[in-house]
C-alpha positions in Angstrom: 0.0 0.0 0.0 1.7 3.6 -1.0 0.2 6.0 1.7 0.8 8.7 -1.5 -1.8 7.5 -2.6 -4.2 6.2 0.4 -7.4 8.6 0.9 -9.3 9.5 3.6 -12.8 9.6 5.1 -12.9 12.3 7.7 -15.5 14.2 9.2 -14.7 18.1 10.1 -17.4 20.7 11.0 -20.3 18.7 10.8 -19.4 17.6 7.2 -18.5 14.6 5.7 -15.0 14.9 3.0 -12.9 13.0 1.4 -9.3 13.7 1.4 -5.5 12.9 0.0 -3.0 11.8 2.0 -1.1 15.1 1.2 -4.4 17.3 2.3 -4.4 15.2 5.2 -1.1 15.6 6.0 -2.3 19.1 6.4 -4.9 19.3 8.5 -4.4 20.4 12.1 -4.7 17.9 15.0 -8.1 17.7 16.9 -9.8 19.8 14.2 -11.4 16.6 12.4 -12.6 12.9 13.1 -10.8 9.9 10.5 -13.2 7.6 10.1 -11.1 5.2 7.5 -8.7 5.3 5.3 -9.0 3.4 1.6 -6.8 2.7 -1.1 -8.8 4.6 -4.0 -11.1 7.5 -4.4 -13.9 5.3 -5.4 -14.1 3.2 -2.1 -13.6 6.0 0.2 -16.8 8.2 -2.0 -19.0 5.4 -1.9 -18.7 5.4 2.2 -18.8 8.7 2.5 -22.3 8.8 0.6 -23.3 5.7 2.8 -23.0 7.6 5.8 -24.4 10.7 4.7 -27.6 8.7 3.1 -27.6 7.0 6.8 -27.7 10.2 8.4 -30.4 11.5 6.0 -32.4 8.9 7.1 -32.4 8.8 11.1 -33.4 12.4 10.3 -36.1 11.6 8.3 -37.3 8.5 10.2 -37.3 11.3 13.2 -39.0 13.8 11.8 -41.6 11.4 10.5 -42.5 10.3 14.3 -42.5 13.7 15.4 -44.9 14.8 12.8 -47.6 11.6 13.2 -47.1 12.1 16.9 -48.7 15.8 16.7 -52.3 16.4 15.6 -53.0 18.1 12.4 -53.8 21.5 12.4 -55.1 23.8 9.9 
């Protein structure tokens, strides 16, 4: 594995990104959370959208319960 060319999954300011291993050499400590590191692009975009997508829907199953749990008003 060539950590030149390694990317990561990180999660800074509330936002999911994908990174190189040179932008991640970058980034100052404590300021982000790695979630995993992949050998290609690909891998590490198809995570990132698989959490996101997860999120989205915790959300949505939330905001369903919320609004079945109130009575309708007009």
């Amino acid at each position: 594995m060539d950590i030149g060319t390694l990317w990561y999954l990180i999660e800074r300011d509330k936002l999911h990104r994908v990174v190189t291993a040179e932008e991640f050499e970058q980034l100052e400590p404590d300021t982000f959370t790695l979630h995993q590191v992949f050998d290609n692009r690909r891998e590490a975009l198809h995570e990132m959208i698989r959490l996101v997508q997860t999120a989205v829907d915790e959300v949505s199953q939330q905001v369903d319960e919320k609004t079945n749990a109130r009575p309708h008003s007009k």
